[in-house]
N, C-alpha and C positions, 0 to 999 in steps of 0.2 A: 504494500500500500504506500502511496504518495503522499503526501502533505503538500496542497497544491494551493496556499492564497488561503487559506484556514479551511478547506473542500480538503477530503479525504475522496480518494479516486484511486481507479487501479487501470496502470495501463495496460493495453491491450497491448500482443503480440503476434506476428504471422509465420508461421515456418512456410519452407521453403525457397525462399532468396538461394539466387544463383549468383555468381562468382566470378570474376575473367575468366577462372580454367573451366567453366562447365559446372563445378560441384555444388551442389547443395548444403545448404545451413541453415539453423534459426537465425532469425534477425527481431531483437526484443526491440519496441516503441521505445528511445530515451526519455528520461525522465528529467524535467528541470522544475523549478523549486522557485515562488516570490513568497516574500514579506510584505505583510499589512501596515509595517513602518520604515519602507523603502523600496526601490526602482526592483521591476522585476527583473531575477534571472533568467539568463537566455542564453547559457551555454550551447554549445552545437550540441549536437546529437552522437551516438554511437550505436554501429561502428561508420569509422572516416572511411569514405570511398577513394580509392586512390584513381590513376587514370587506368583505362582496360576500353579495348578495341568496341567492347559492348557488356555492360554492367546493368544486372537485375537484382535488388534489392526489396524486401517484401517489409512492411510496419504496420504498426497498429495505429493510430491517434488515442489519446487517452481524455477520457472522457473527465477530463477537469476545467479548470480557470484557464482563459487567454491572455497569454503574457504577450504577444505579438503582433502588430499589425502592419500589413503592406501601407504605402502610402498609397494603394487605386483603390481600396476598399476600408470597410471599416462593419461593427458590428460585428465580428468575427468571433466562433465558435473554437473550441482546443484544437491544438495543432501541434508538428511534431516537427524538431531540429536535426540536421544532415549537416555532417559535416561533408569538405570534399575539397579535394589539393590533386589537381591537373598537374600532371608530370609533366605534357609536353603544350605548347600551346597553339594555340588552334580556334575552329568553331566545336560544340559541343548545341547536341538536342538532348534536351530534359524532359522527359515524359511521363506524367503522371496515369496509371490505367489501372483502370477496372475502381474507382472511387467508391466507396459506401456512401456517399456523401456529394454537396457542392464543393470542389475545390478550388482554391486559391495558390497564388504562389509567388514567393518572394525570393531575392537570393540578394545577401548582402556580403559586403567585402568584409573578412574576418570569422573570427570563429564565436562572437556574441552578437547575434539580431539586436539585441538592446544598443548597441553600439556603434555598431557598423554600417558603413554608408551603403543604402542600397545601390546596387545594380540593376536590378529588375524587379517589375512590379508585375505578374498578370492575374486579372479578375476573371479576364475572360481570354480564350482561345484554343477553342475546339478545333483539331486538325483530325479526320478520318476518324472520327470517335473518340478522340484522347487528346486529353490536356496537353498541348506541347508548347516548350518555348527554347528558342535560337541565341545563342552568344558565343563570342569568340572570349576566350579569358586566356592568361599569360602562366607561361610553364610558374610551377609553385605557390599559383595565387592563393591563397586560403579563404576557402568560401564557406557561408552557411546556407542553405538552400532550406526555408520555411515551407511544409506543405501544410497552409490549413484550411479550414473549415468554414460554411460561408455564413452559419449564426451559432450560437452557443449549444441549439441541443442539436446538431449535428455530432456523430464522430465514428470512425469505424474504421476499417481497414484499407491498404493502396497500395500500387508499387509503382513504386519512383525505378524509371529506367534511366541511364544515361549513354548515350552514345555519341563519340567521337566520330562529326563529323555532319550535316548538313542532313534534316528528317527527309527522308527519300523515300517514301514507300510504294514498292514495284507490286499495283496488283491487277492494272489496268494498262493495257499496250497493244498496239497494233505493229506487227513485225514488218518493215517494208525491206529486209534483208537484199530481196531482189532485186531491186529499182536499181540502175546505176543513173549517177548524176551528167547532167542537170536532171531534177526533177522537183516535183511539188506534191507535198500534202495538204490537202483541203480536208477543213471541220469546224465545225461549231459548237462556241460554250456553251451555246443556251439551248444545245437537245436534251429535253430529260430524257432521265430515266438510266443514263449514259454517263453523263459527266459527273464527277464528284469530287471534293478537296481531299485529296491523297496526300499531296507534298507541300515544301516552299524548300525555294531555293537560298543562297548567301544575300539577295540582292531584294529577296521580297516574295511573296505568294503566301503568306499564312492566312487561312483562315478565309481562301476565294479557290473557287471551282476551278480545275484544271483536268488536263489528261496529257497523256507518256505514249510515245511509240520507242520503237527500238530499230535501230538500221545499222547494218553492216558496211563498213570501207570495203572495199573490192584491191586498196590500190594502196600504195603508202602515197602521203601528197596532202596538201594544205586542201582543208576544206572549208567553206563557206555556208553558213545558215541562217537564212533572213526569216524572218518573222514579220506576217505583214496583216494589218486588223486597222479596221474604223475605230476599235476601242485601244486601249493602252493597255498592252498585254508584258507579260516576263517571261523569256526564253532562257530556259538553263539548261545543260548542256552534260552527261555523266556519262563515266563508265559503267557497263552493263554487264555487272559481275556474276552477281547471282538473282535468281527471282524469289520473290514473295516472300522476303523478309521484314523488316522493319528497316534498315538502313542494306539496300541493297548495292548501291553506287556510291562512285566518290566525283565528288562535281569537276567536272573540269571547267567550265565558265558559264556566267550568268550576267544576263543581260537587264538594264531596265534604267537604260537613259533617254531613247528618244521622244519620247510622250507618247500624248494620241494620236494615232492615224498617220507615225511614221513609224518605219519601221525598224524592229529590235533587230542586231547583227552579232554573231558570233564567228569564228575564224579560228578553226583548233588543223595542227598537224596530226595525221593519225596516220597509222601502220596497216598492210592488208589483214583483214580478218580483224579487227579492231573493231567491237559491235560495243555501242553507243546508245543513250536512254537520252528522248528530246522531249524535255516537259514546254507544253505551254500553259501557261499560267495567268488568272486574270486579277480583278482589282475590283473587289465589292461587287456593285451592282454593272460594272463594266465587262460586259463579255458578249460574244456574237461570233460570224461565221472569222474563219483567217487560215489562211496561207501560209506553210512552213516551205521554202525553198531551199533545195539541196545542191550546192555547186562546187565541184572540184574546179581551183585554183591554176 
């Protein structure tokens, strides 16, 4: 039992959390601790996640007193502290899944939320079902990652994923392997039933409808990819490693400087047999038919 703000509570916890190497563990909710005659505690959490290719971690929320709040939200329900020290530095997606609960999510620099300056604040942003949020952070940085609750009699269980590297989820694709260039794909964001928010890229798409094909180089040779829409759309650009995982590709470029109704360009060297994942990507209620052109250089 806790002593949580003068509330006696007892945290939950969830086994099963997974590991860099594959293996299985429990992973206990940490427990932190205020006074009725001073600032609340808000040590990090345990255990500290180091960096790994792709990390799953499973907790409880413990159902006491809110020591913490984002600054995008407020009224917040118990929540639970994550430590976490990036070995190498980079972009990094944080994904919160399968919530018993509303989630929120905070991550500030240091290992005390009470303390430390936020870096991220989200209230909201749902990617393909799951809370996700995107940052680059610097090899060693010492972070705390808040996941809480969105009123007080919320709380229950979650698992916080992390993976190095840009949320890419391969589960929707049309293979145009064949086609050799010059060529064009034609489609539209606004077919239901069809299009859904799967990914974002380094440069933007969270939380707006897109879709993914896959194509093959035939050739080693500089290639060309325009992106052409009445709306303002983002062209990102991956290696096509494996399918239907959670972070299948590693980006190789992403577009989204020309506005609306000019178009996005990308320009990568690629090897024969080098097969390639081309998200188009929209912008809220911005989306309609468009044009992906394919040109060898």
């Amino acid at each position: 039992m806790t002593e949580v703000g003068g509330t006696t509570s007892t945290p939950t916890s969830a086994s099963g959390g997974t590991d860099a190497s594959g293996e299985s563990g429990d992973a206990t909710a940490p427990t932190s601790a205020a006074t009725t005659d001073g600032p609340a505690v808000c040590d990090g959490g345990e255990p500290e996640i180091g960096d790994a290719v792709e990390t799953s971690f499973y907790y409880g929320v413990a159902a006491g007193m809110s020591l913490a709040e984002g600054s995008c939200y407020s009224g917040s329900g118990p929540e639970t502290f994550v430590n976490f020290r990036p070995v190498e530095a980079g972009p990094y997606s944080l994904r919160i899944n399968n919530p018993a609960f509303t989630p929120r999510l905070a991550i500030y620099e240091g290992l005390n939320a009470c303390s430390g300056t936020e870096l991220a604040c989200l209230a909201e942003g749902t990617v393909n079902g799951k809370v996700v949020h995107y940052q680059s952070f610097g090899a060693g940085t010492e972070l705390t990652i808040v996941v809480d609750t969105a009123s007080p009699g919320e709380f229950g269980d979650f698992e916080l994923e992390i993976v190095r590297g840009i949320y890419l989820y391969c589960s929707f694709n049309d293979d145009y392997s064949d086609e050799l260039p010059p060529f064009s794909i034609y489609g539209d964001l606004a077919t239901t039933g069809y299009w859904a928010d799967t990914s974002f890229g380094s440069c933007g798409g969270e939380n707006f409808r897109d879709t993914q094909m896959t194509w093959t180089a035939a050739a080693d040779g500089s290639y060309r990819f325009t992106l052409m829409a009445d709306f303002d759309p983002i062209l990102y650009v991956s290696n096509n490693e494996t399918d239907g995982s959670f972070s299948c590709s590693t980006e190789l470029a992403c577009a989204d400087d020309a506005g609306p109704g000019a178009p996005e360009v990308v320009t990568l060297d690629l090897t024969a047999g080098q097969n390639v994942r081309m998200f188009v990507d929209g912008k809220g209620e911005m989306y309609g038919p468009f044009e992906l052109q394919i040109e060898q250089l």
